[in-house]
C-alpha positions in Angstrom: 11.1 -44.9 -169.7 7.5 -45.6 -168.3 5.9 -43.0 -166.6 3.4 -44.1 -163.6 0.6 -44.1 -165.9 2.1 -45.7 -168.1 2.0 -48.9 -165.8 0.0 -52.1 -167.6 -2.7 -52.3 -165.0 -3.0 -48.3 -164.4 -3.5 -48.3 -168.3 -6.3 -51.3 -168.5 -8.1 -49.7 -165.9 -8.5 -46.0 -168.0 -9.0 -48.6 -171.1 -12.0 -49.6 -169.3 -13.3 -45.9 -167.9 -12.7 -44.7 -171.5 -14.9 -47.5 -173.5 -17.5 -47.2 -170.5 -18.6 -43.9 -169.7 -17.7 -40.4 -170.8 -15.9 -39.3 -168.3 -12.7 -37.6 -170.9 -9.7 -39.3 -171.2 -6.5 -38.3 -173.0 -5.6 -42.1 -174.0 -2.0 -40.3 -175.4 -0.7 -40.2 -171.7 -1.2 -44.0 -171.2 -0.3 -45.6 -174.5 0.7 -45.2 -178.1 -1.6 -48.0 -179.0 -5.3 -48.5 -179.3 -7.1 -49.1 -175.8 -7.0 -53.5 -176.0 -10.3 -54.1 -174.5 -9.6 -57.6 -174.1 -6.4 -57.1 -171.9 -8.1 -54.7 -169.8 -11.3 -57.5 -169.2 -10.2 -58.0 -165.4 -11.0 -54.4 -164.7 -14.7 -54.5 -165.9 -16.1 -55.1 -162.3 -13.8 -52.2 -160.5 -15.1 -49.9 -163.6 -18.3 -50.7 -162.4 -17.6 -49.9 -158.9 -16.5 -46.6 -159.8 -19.2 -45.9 -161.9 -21.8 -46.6 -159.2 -19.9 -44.3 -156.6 -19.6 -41.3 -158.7 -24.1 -42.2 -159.8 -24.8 -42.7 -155.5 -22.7 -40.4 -153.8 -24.7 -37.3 -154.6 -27.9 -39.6 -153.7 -26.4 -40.8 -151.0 -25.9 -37.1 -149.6 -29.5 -36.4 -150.4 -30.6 -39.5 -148.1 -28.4 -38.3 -145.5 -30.5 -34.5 -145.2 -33.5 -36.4 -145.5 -34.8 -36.1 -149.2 -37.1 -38.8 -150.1 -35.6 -42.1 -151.5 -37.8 -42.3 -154.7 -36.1 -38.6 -155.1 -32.6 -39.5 -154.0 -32.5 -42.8 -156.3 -33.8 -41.0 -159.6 -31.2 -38.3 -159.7 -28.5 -41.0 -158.8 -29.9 -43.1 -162.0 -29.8 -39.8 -163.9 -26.2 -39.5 -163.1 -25.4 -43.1 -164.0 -26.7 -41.9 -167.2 -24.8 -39.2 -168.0 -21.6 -40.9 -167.0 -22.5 -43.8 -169.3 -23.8 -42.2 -172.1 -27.0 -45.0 -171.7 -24.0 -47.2 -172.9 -25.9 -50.6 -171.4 -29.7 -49.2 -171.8 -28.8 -48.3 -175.7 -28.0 -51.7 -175.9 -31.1 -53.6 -174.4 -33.2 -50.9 -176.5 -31.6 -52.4 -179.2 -31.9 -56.1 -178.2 -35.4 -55.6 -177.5 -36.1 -54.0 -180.9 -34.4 -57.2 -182.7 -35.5 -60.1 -180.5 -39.1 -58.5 -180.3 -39.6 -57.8 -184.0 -37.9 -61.4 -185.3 -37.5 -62.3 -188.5 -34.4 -64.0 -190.3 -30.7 -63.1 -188.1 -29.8 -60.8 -190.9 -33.0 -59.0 -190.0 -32.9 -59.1 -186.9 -29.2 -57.5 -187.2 -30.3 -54.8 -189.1 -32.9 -53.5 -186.9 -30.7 -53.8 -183.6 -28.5 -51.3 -185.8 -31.1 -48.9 -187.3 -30.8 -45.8 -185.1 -34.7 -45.7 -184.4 -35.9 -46.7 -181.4 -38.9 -49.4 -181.8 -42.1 -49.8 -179.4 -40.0 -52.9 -177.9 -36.8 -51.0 -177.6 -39.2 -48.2 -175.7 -41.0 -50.6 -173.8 -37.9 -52.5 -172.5 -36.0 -49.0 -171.9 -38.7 -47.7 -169.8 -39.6 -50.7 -167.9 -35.7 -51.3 -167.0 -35.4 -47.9 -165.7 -38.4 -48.2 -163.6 -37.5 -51.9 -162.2 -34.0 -50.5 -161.4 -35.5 -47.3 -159.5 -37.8 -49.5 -157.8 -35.4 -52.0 -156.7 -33.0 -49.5 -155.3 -35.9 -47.6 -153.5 -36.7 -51.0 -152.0 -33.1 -51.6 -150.7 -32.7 -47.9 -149.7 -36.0 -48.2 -147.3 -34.7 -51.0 -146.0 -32.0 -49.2 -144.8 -29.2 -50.2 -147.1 -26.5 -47.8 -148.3 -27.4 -46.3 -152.3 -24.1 -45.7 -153.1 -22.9 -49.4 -152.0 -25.5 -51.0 -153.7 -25.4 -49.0 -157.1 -21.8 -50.0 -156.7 -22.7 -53.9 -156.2 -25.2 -53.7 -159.4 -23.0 -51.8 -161.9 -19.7 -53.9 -160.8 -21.9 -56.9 -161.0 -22.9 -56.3 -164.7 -20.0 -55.3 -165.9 -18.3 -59.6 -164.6 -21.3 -61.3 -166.5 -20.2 -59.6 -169.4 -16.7 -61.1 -169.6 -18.8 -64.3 -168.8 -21.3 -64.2 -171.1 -18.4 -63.4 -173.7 -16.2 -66.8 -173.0 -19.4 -68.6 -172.8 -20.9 -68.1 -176.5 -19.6 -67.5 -179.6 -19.6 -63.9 -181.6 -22.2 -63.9 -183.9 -20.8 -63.5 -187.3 -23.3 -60.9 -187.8 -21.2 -58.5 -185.2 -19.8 -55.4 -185.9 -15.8 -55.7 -186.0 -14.1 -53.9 -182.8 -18.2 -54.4 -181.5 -17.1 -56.9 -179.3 -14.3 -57.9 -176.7 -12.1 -61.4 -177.7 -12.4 -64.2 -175.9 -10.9 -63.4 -171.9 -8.2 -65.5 -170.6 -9.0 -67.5 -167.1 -6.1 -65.5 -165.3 -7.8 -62.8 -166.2 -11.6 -64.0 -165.7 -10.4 -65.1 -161.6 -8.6 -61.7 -161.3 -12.2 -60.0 -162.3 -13.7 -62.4 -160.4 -11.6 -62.0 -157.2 -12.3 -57.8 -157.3 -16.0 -58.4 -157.6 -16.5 -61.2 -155.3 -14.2 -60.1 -152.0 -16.3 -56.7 -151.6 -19.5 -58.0 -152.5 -19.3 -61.4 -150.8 -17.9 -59.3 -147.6 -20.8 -56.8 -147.6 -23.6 -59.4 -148.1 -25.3 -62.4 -146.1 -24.1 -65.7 -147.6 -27.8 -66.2 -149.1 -28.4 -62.9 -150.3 -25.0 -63.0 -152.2 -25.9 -66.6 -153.6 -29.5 -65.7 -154.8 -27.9 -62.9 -156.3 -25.4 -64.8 -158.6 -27.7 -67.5 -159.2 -30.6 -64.9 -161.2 -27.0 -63.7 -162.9 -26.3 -67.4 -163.9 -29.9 -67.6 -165.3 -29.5 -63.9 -167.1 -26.6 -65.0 -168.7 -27.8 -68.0 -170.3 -31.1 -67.1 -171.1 -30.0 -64.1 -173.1 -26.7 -66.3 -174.5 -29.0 -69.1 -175.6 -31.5 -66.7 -177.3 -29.1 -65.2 -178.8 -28.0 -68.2 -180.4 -31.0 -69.0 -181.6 -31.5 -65.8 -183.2 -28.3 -64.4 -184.6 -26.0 -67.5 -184.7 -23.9 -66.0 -181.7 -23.6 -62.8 -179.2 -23.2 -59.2 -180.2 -21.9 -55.7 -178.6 -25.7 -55.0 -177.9 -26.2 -58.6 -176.1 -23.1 -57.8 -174.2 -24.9 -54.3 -173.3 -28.1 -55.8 -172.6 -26.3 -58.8 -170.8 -24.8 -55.9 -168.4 -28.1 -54.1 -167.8 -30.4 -57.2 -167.0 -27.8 -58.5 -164.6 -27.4 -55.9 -162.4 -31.2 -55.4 -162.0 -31.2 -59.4 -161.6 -29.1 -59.0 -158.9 -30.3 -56.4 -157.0 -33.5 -58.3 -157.6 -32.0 -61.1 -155.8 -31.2 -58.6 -152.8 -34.9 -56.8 -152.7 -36.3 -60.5 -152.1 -34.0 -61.8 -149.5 -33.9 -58.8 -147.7 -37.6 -58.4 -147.7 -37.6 -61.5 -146.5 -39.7 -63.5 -149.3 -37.5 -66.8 -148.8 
């Protein structure tokens, strides 16, 4: 007899906390079975909600007794770190390392998996974490809640990875179990659905479009270069995917809200 956490959704939803951050999970109380990535797709977004709470609520107390937001903003990127384990930044350090150095798609492959970290892999690490504290010390002065929009960026991330996924094929070059299968569309609306309602509900209509439309471009910038490169996505793209889209957009927030168009 099933237990409560036992239930199918209840299970997906640890799946997702497990391959995503670090908080500890005791997989034997949900399942017998390996965690199925794939099946637990439609829970990437309220993963990424979670995450950004448990990274901005700490912040978001330090706003509220009036430490600076530069402050307030590092130590809740600091947080997002150690719950992630620099699961999405690891990736775009590696992406960077490959697409920057070039060569032949077995090269290329082999230097997104050496362990080192390159000058691009530095450069692109560095310059993400600074355009991400930036953009959410923007937001932040212009009086918009941390904790909500870390939540909106992370959540956001985590959807254009199940998109970028159906939308271009694995490289063959990828690591077995790197990489999700393709998702299902029940299961692509139903991630959908829990990103768009809060977000879409939250946001201006033309903040929430500009938004999504910088994610559109992410996703098939990176999917095409990746194509041309390595024949086909990997678990770092998919990483690096996540990362770039959430800082696209909050970027897509920081200009309508500053009121650039």
């Amino acid at each position: 007899m099933k237990t409560f956490y036992q239930n199918k959704y209840l299970v997906d939803v640890f799946a997702s906390i497990m391959f995503f951050t670090r908080i500890p999970i005791n997989w034997s109380y949900f399942s017998n079975t390996a965690p199925d990535l794939t099946r637990a797709a439609w829970s990437f977004p309220l993963v990424g909600f979670l995450i950004g709470v448990l990274s901005g609520i700490f912040g978001e107390f330090l706003i509220s007794i009036n430490v600076s937001s530069f402050l307030s903003c590092s130590i809740a990127i600091a947080i997002s770190v150690l719950i992630t384990g620099a699961f999405h930044e690891d990736g775009l350090a590696d992406m960077a390392d490959g697409f920057g150095a070039g060569g032949s798609p077995k090269k290329i492959n082999e230097i997104m998996h050496d362990s080192r970290l390159g000058t691009y892999g530095t450069a692109a690490l560095i310059l993400g974490l600074l355009i991400r504290l930036g953009l959410l010390v923007c937001l932040v002065d212009l009086g918009y809640s941390l904790l909500i929009i870390l939540s909106i960026g992370f959540a956001s991330g985590k959807l254009a990875i199940i998109f970028m996924r159906n939308l271009y094929q694995t490289s063959s070059l990828a690591k077995t179990g790197s990489i999700i299968e393709a998702v299902s569309p029940k299961k692509i609306l139903f991630a959908s659905l829990i990103w768009f309602v809060p977000v879409f509900s939250y946001l201006p209509l033309f903040a929430f479009l500009l938004g999504t439309i910088l994610i559109v471009i992410i996703v098939f910038f990176i999917g095409r270069m990746s194509k041309q490169k390595l024949g086909g996505i990997t678990g770092d793209v998919l990483g690096a995917t996540a990362f770039l889209s959430e800082l696209a957009f909050l970027l897509g927030l920081v200009i309508y809200f500053s009121g650039v168009i």
